[in-house]
C-alpha positions as a Markdown table, in Angstrom:
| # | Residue | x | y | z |
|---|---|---|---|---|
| 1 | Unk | 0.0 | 0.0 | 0.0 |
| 2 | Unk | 2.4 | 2.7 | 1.0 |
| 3 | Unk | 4.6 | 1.7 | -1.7 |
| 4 | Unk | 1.8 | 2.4 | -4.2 |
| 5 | Unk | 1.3 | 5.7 | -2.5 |
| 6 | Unk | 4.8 | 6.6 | -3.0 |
| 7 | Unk | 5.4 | 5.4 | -6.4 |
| 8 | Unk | 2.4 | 8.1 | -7.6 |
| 9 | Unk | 4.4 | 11.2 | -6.0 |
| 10 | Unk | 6.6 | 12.2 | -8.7 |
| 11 | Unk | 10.7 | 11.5 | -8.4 |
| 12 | Unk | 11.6 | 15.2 | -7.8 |
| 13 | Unk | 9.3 | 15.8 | -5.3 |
| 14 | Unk | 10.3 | 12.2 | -3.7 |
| 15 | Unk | 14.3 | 13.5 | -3.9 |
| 16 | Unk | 13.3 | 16.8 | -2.6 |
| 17 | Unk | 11.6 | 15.0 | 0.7 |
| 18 | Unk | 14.2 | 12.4 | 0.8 |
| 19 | Unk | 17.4 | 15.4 | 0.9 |
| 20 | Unk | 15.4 | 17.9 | 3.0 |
| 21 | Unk | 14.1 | 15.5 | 5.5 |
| 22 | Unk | 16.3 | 15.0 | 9.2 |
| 23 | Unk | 15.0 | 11.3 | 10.6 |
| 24 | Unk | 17.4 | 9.2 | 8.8 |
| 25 | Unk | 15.6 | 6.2 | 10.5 |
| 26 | Unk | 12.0 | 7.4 | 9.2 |
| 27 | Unk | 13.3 | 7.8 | 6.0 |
| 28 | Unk | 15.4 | 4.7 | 5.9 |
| 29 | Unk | 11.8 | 2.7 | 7.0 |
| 30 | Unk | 10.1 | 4.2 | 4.0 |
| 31 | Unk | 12.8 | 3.4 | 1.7 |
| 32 | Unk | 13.2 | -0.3 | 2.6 |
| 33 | Unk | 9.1 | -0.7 | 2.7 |
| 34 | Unk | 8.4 | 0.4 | -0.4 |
| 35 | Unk | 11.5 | -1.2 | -2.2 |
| 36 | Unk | 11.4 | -4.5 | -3.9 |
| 37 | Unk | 13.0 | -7.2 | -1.7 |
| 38 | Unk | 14.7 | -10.4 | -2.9 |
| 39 | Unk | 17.3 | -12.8 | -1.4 |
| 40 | Unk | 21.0 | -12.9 | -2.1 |
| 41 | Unk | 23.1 | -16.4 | -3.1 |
| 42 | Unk | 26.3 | -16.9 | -2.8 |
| 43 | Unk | 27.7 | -19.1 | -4.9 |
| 44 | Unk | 31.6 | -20.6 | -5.7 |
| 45 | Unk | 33.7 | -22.2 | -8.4 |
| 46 | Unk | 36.2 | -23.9 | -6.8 |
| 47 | Unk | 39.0 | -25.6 | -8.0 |
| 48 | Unk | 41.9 | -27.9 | -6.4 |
| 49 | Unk | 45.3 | -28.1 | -6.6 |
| 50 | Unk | 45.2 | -30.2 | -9.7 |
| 51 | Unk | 42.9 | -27.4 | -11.4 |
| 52 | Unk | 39.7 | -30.0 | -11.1 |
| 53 | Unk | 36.1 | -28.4 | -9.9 |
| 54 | Unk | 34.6 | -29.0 | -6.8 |
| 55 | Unk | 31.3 | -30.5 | -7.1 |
| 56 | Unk | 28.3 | -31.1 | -4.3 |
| 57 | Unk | 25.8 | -34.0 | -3.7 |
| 58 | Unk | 22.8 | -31.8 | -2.2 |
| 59 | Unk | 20.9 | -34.5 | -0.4 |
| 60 | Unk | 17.6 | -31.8 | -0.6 |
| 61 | Unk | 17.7 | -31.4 | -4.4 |
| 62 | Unk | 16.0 | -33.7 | -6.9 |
| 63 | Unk | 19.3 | -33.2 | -9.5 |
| 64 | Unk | 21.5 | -33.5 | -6.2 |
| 65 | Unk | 25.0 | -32.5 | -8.1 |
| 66 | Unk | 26.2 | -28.9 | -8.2 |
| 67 | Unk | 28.4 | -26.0 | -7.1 |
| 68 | Unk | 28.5 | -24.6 | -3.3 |
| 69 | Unk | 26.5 | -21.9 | -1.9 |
| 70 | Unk | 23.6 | -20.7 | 0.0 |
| 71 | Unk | 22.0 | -17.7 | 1.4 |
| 72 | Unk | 23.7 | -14.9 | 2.7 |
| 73 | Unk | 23.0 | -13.3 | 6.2 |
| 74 | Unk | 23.7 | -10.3 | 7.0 |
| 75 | Unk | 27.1 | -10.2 | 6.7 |
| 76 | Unk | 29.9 | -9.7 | 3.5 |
| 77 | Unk | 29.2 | -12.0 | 0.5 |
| 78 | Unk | 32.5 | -13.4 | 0.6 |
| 79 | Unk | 32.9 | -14.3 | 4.3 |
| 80 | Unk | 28.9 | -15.9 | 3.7 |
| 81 | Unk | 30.1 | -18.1 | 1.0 |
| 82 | Unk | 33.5 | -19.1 | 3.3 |
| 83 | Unk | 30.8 | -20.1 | 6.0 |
| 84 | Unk | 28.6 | -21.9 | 4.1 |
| 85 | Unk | 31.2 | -24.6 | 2.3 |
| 86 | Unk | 32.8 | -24.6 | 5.8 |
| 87 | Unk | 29.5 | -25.6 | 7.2 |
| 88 | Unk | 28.2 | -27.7 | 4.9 |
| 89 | Unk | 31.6 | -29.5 | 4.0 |
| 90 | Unk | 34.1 | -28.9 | 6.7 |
| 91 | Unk | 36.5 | -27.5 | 3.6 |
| 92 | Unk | 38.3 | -24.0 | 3.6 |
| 93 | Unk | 38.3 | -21.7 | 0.5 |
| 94 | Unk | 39.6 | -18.9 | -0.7 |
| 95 | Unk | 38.1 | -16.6 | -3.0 |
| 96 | Unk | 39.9 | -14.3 | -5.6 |
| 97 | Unk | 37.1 | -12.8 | -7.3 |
| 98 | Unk | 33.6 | -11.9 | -8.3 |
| 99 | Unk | 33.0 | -14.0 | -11.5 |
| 100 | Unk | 29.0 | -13.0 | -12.6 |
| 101 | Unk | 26.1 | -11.7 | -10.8 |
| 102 | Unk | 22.7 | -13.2 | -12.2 |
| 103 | Unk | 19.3 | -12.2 | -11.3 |
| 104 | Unk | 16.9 | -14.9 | -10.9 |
| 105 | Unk | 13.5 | -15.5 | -10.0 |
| 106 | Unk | 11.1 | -18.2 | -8.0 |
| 107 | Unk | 12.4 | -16.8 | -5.9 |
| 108 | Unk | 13.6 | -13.3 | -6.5 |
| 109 | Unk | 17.2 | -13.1 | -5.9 |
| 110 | Unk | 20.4 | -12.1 | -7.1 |
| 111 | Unk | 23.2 | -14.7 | -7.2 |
| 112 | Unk | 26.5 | -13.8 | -6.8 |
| 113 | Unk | 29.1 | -16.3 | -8.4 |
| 114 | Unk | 32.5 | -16.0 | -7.0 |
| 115 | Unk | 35.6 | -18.1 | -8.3 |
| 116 | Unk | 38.5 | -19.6 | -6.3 |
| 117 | Unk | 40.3 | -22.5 | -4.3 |
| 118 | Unk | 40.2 | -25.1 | -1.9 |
| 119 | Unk | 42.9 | -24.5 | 0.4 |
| 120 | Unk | 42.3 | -27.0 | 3.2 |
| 121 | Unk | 39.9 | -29.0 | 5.4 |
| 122 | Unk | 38.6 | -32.6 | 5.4 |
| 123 | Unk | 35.3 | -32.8 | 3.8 |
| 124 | Unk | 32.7 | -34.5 | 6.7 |
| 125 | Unk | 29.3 | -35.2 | 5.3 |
| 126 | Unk | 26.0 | -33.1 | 6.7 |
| 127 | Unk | 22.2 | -33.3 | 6.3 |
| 128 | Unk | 22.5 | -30.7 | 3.0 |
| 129 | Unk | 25.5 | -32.6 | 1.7 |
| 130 | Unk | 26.3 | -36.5 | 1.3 |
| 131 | Unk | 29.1 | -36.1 | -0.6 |
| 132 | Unk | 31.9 | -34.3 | -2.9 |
| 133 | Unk | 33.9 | -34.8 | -6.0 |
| 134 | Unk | 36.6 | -33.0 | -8.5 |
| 135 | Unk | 36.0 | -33.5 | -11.4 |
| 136 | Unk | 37.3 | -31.6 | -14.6 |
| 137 | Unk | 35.5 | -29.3 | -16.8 |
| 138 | Unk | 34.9 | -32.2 | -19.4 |
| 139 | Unk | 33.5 | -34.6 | -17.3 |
| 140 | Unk | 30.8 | -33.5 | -14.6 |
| 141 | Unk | 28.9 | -35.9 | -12.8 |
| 142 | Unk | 25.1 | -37.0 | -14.2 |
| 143 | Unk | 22.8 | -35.3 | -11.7 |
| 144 | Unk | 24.1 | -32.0 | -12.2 |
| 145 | Unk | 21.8 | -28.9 | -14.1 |
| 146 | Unk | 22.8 | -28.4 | -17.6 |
| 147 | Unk | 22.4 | -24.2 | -16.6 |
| 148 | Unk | 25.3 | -24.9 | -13.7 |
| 149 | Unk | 27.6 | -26.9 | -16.4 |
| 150 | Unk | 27.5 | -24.2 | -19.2 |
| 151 | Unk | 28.0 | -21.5 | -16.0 |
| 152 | Unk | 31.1 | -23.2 | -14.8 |
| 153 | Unk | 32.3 | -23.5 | -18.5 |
| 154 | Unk | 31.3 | -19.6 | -19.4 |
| 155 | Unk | 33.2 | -18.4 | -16.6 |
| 156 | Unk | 36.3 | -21.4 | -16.5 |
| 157 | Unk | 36.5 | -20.5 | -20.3 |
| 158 | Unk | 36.3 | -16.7 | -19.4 |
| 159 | Unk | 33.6 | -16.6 | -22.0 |
């Protein structure tokens, strides 16, 4: 409702209000209420130290083979994603760089895709993940979506 209302003032008048008003905390509760929300992913290419891809056996998904990640918290992208393979497989990573962000929807969300390395850790199984493999760009496991395959290709390939 109130973001209806807003969206009929017209933008100059909004930026006016917005400049010229002093409660930062009223006017930061009327920007995030009448903004679209969506959800963050983070998500990694990983590779070892034979250049092969780590892979995951999500024990929740019906095509159960893909790349790490999850939702972020509140918190930087890059320490989320270090949390979540931590959690979920007991491995350390480290990142060196933002590879693509992708806007999906069902639900609304952006997904980040970072690239990097496995650095350490022994993997230890959880209820989100069975198990992992490396495998190399030519040969990823059956299960897996076709849309993850051609992303780890685009962005192994630098395409």
């Amino acid at each position: 409702m109130l973001a209806k209302i807003i969206n009929m003032i017209p933008r100059d008048v909004l930026v006016y209000l917005y400049k010229h008003t002093p409660f930062q905390r009223f006017k930061n509760w009327v920007v995030y209420r009448t903004q679209h929300h969506f959800l963050v992913a983070v998500l990694g290419i990983f590779i070892n130290e034979d250049g092969q891809i780590l892979i995951l056996n999500h024990t929740y998904r019906k095509v159960p083979w893909g790349i790490p990640g999850g939702w972020m918290e509140l918190e930087d992208p890059e320490n989320g994603l270090k949390r979540e393979v931590a959690e979920e497989t007991g491995l350390n990573i480290e990142i060196t760089g933002l590879a693509r962000a992708i806007y999906n929807q069902n639900p609304n969300r952006v997904d980040l895709i970072f690239k990097g390395k496995v650095i350490g850790g022994t993997f230890t199984p959880c209820s989100e993940i069975s198990e992992i493999c490396y495998c190399n760009i030519e040969n990823m496991p059956d299960g897996m979506p076709n849309e993850q395959k051609t992303l780890i290709k685009n962005i192994l390939n630098h395409v």
